[in-house]
C-alpha positions, 0 to 999 in steps of 0.5 A, a space after each residue: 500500500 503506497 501512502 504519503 503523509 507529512 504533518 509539517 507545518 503550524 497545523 500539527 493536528 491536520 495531516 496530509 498524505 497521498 494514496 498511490 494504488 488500489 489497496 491505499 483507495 481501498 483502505 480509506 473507502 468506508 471514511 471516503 464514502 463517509 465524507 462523500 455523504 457529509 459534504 453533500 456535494 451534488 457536483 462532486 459524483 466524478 470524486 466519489 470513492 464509487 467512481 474513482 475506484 472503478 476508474 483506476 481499476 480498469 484504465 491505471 497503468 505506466 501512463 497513468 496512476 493515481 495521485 489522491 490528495 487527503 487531509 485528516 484532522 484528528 484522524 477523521 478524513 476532512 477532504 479528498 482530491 483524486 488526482 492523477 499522473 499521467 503523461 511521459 514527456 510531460 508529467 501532467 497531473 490531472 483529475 483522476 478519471 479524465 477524461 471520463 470524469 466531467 467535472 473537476 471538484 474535491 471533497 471537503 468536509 462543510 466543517 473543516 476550514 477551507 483556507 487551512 485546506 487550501 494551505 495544506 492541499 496546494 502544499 502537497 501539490 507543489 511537493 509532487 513531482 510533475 511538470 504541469 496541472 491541468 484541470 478542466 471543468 471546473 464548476 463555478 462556487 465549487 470547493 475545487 473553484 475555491 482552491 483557486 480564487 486566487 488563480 486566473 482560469 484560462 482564458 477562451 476556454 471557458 465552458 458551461 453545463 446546462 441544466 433542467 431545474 426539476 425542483 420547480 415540478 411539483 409531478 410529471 404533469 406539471 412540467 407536461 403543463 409547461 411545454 408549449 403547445 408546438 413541444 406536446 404536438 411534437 411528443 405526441 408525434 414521436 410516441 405514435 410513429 414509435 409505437 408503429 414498431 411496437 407498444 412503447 414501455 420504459 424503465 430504469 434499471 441499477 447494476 444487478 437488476 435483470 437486463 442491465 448489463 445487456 441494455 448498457 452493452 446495447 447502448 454503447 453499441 448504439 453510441 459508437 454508431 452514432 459516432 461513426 454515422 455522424 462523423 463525431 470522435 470521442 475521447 471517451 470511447 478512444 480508450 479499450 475497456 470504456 464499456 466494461 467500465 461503466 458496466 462495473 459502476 455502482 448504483 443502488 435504487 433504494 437510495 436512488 444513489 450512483 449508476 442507473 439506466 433508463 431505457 425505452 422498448 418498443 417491443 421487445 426492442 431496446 430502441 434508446 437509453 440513457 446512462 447516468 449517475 443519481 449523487 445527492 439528487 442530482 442526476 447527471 445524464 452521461 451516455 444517450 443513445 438510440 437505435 440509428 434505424 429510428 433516428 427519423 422518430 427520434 426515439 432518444 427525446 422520447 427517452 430524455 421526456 421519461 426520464 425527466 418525468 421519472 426523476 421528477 417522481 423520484 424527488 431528483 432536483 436536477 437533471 444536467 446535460 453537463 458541459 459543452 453546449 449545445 443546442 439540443 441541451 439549450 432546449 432541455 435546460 433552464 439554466 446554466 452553471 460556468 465551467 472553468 479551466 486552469 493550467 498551472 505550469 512547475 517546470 518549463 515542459 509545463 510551462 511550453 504545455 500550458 502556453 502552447 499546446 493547451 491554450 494554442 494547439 489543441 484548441 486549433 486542432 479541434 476545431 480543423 476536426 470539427 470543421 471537416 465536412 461530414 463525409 470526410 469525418 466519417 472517411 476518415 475513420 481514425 477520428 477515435 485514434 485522433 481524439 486518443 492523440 489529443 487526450 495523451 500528448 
């Protein structure tokens, strides 16, 4: 078990440590878990020991290894930032789960002095050898965002999550009552010409339960279609293993905590699903997809209507699109929370990877990609290798 601890300093009774492997993480999953529930952090499911355990143990290898940052106080786990090494000719620190993981955040216990935790955290980080630290979406009022008021973000990479406030729905039909009358002849429209293929039912499912595995494999199926047909990359999907991932998230309905799937039938037909993560109420929807043979029905916003109207029932607060905006998400949401990102170069690697290929290259090269007509993208077919590229350089 690979552990790092130091309690130097004016704050003797608050040690900070760093855990390196799975049997460190494991060690702490009970305190870690414990944590998650007090700080109550509806942003913080991309740091939870139920993501980040999972992570680790499909994707850690030489080019990438944990980096979890934790204080105590007293003993008691007080905070947790799960980061990670990555890189070889530049030694990035990143967050841990990246680039699956959407959004950067720590944990900290609502009790413990925040400026003693940015004291003792940015120390840490500063004694961990490394060229550069990369963190991308960055919600704004996070505890991550907090760490850094002192720090500017970077500039023109700004980014926003969009958001559908459920809290304002007392039932399903009170937000039915909301959609214009244009919106409820277009829903109505959808279920008919879905329907002709087979009566229509909907569900959701948590790991375990009777179908689950093989609707997420269906929808992965469905995703990389998707992908292929449109021309799109995804850094996500360039990794092996990506599916057996997500396969291998927690979730528990009795709760309504962690991983779940909802999924649309027609027949016996799985025709569109939704893969996401309940944490504190806040459902984040990861991964949709619908079969590409009904794409004119749009059999993917029927999924999304249930889905709201499923979470309303449940009590969920939000329904998140997350970052990178969109149109289709403008139309969904109601409103938006701001996403910042940092580069903070150590050496002068870092300082040539921060100024030039995070803030210059990479951006361009994106958007070279991303300008390519349609039929070349899809020609190209190297487009998940490309995205890979981008990801690891």
């Amino acid at each position: 078990m690979a552990t790092e601890g130091n309690d130097r300093g004016a704050d003797v009774e608050v040690q900070h440590h760093v855990l390196r492997d799975r049997s460190a993480m494991d060690a702490v999953a009970a305190e870690w878990r414990a944590l998650d529930a007090r700080a109550a952090d509806p942003l913080a499911y991309f740091q939870s020991f139920d993501w980040c355990r999972p992570w680790i143990e499909v994707f850690a290898g030489a080019r990438c290894r944990p980096e979890i940052h934790t204080l105590r106080q007293g003993g008691a786990l007080v905070a947790v930032w799960p980061l990670m090494l990555s890189g070889s000719a530049v030694k990035r620190l990143e967050p841990l789960g990246w680039p699956h993981s959407q959004y950067a955040n720590l944990l900290i216990d609502p009790a413990f002095d925040g400026r003693v935790a940015k004291r003792l955290l940015l120390a840490g980080l500063a004694r961990t050898k490394h060229d550069v630290t990369v963190l991308e979406s960055v919600p704004a009022g996070s505890a991550l965002a907090a760490l850094f008021v002192d720090t500017p973000p970077l500039s023109d990479h700004g980014n926003s999550a969009a958001m559908l406030d459920l809290s304002t729905f007392a039932s399903p039909e009170s937000y039915a009552a909301t959609l214009s009358k244009t919106q409820r002849r277009n829903r109505n429209r959808r279920r008919n010409a879905l329907s002709r293929h087979g009566a229509l039912s909907f569900c959701v499912l948590f790991p375990g339960e009777d179908g689950f595995a093989q609707a997420v494999a269906t929808c992965f199926e469905y995703k990389k279609t998707w992908l292929r047909e449109t021309g799109r990359r995804s850094t996500g999907f360039a990794f092996t293993g990506f599916d057996r991932f997500l396969a291998s998230l927690p979730g528990r309905r009795d709760d309504l905590s962690g991983a779940c799937l909802s999924v649309l039938k027609a027949g016996d037909r799985v025709i569109a699903g939704e893969l996401g993560f309940l944490h504190h109420g806040h459902y984040h929807a990861y991964l949709g997809a619908f079969d590409w043979d009904l794409r004119d029905a749009s059999p993917g916003k029927v999924q999304m209507d249930m889905t709201v109207c499923w979470l309303i029932e449940q009590g969920a607060t939000t329904y998140d699109l997350l970052g990178h905006p969109a149109d289709y998400k403008e139309s969904w949401s109601n409103r938006t929370l701001g996403l910042a990102a940092y580069a903070l170069p150590v050496t002068l690697a870092g300082r040539a990877y921060a100024g030039l290929w995070t803030a210059r290259l990479r951006p361009g090269l994106k958007q070279v990609y991303e300008r390519l007509p349609h039929r070349l993208r899809r020609l190209a077919r190297f487009g998940q290798s490309f995205a890979l590229f981008l990801m690891i350089a």
